[in-house]
C-alpha positions as CSV (number, residue, x, y, z in Angstrom):
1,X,5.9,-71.7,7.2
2,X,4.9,-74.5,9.9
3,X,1.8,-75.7,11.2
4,X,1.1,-77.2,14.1
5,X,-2.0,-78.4,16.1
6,X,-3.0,-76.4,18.9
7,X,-5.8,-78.1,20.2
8,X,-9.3,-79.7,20.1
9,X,-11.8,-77.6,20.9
10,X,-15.9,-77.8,20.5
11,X,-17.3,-75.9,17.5
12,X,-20.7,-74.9,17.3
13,X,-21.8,-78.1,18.7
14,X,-19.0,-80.2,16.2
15,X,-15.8,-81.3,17.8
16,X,-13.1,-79.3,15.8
17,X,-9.1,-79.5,15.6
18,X,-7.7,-76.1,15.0
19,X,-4.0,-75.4,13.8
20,X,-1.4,-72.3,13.0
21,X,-1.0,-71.3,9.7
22,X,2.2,-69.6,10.6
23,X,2.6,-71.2,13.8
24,X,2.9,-68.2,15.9
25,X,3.6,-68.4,19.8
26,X,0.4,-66.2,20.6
27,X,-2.0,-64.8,18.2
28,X,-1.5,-61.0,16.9
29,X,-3.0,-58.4,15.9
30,X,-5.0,-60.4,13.7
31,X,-3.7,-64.4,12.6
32,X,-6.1,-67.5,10.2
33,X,-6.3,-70.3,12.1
34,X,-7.5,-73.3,10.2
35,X,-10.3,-75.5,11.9
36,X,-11.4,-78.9,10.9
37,X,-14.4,-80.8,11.9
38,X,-12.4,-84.0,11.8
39,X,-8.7,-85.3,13.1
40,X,-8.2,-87.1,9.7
41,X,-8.8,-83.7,7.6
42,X,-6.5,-81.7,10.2
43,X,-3.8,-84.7,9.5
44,X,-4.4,-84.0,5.6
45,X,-4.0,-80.4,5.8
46,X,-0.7,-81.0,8.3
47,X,0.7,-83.6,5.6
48,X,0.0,-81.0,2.7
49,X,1.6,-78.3,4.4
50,X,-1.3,-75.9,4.3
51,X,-1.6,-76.1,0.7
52,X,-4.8,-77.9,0.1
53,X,-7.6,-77.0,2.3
54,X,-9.6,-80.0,2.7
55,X,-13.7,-79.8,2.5
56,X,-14.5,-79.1,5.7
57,X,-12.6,-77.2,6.9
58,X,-11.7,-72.9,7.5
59,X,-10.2,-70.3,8.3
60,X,-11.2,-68.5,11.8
61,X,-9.7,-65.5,12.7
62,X,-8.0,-64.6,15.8
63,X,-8.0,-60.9,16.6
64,X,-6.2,-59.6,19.6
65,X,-7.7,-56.6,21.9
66,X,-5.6,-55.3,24.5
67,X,-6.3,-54.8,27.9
68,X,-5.1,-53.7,30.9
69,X,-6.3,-56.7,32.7
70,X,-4.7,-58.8,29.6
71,X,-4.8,-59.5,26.7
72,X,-8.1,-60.4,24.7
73,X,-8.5,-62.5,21.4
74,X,-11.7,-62.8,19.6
75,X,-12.3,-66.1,17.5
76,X,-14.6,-64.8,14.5
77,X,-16.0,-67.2,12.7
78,X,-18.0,-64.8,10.4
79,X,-16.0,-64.5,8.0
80,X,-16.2,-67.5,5.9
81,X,-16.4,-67.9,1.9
82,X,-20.1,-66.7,2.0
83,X,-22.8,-68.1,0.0
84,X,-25.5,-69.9,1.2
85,X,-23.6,-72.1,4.0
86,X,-21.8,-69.0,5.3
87,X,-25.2,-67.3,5.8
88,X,-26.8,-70.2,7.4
89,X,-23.8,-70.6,9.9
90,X,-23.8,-66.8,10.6
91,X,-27.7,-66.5,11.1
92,X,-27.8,-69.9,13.2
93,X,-24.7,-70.1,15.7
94,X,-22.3,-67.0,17.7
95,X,-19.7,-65.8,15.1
96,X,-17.5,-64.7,17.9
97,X,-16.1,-66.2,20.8
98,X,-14.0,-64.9,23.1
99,X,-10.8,-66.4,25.3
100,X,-7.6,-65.0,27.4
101,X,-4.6,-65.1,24.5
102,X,-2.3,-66.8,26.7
103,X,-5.0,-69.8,26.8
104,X,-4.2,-70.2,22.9
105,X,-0.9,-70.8,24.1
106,X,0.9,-74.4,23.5
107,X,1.0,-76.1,26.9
């Protein structure tokens, strides 16, 4: 099982580093992503080889919805550990974003 970093990308208003879990080439049906509010926690997850998630950071999901015009993923950030941070976050910023697959892509 590899990770890799995919990219940086801007989170809710935080800059965020996301990487694979199982460092596929495109998400799938449905693949965890990890995301990371800093480059140093992102390193630590990297140098632990996905077994200690560091504080501050989580899994998104990555659903894929085909279409005929291309494929679809949806990033859902809903669906965290819960408690009282999870409902804050789902109450105070879009749980779902939405990108073309192939733009999750390594370039």
């Amino acid at each position: 099982m590899g990770i890799r970093i995919l990219q940086t990308c801007l989170f809710a208003g935080t800059a965020c580093v996301l990487a694979w879990i199982a460092a596929p080439s495109q998400a799938t049906a449905q693949d965890a992503v990890v995301a990371c509010h800093t480059q140093q926690q992102i390193e630590q997850l990297v140098r632990d080889k996905g077994q200690i998630m560091p504080d501050g950071c989580r899994n998104i999901w990555i659903r894929t919805v085909n279409r005929p015009t291309g494929d679809l993923c949806v990033l859902d950030i809903s669906q965290t550990n819960g408690g009282i941070t999870g409902a804050i976050v789902e109450a105070t910023t879009d749980t779902q974003w939405w990108v073309r697959c192939r733009d999750l892509e390594r370039r």
